[in-house]
C-alpha positions in Angstrom: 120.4 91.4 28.4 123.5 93.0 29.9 126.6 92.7 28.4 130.3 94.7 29.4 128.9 98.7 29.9 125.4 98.2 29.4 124.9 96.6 32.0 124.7 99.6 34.9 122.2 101.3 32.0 120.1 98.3 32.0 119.6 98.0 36.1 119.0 101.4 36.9 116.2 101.5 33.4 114.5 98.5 35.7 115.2 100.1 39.2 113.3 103.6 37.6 110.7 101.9 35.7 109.7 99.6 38.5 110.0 103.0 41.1 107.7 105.1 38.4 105.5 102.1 38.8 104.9 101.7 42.2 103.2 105.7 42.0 100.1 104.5 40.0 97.0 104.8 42.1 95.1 101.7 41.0 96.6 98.7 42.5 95.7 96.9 38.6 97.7 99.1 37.1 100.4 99.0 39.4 100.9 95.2 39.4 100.3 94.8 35.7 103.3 97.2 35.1 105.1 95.7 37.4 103.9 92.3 35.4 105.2 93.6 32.1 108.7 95.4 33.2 109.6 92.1 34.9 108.6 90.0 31.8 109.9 92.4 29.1 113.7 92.4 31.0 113.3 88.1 31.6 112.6 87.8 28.0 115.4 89.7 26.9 117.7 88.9 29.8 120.0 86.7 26.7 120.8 89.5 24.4 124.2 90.0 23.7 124.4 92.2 20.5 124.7 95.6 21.6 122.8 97.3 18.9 119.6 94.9 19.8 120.5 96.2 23.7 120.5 99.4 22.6 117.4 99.4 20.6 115.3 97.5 23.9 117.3 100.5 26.5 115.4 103.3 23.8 112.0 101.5 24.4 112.2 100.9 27.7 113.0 104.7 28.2 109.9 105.7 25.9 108.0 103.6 28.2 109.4 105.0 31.4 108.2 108.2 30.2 104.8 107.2 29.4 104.1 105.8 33.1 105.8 109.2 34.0 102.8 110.9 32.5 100.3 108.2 33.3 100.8 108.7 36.8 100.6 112.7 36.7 97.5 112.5 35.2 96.1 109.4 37.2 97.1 111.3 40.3 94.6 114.8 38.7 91.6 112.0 38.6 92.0 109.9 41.8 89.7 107.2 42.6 88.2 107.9 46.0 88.6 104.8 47.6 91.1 102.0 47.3 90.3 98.3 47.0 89.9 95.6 49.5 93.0 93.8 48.6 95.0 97.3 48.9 93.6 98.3 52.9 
């Protein structure tokens, strides 16, 4: 996916998305988003126009801000215990 100068933007996109991730409560969510980020930047690990890199960076920020707010407002309704598999 990273080609000549986008391809600092493109790590540190994964590095933040994959640290926003980590901050969901429910283990589900947290490995499912971990799930998608990793699939989403292995699919398009090939691109080499820079428009189409560009286009994927401004979706991958919109998502990083939705898990931003996902987490905020999982973290207002916490679940009160955690799961077997988490202890």
């Amino acid at each position: 996916m990273a080609t000549g100068g986008h391809r600092m933007k493109v790590l540190s996109l994964y590095k933040q998305l994959l640290r926003e991730s980590q901050k969901f409560d429910s283990y589900n969510y947290r490995m499912y988003a971990f799930r998608r980020i990793r699939d989403a930047f292995r699919e398009n690990k090939a691109l080499a126009d820079g428009a189409k890199i560009e286009n994927e960076l401004s979706y991958g920020r919109k998502n990083l801000e939705i898990i931003k707010r996902q987490t905020v407002i999982g973290h207002m309704f916490q679940a009160p215990d955690k799961l077997v598999i988490e202890k």
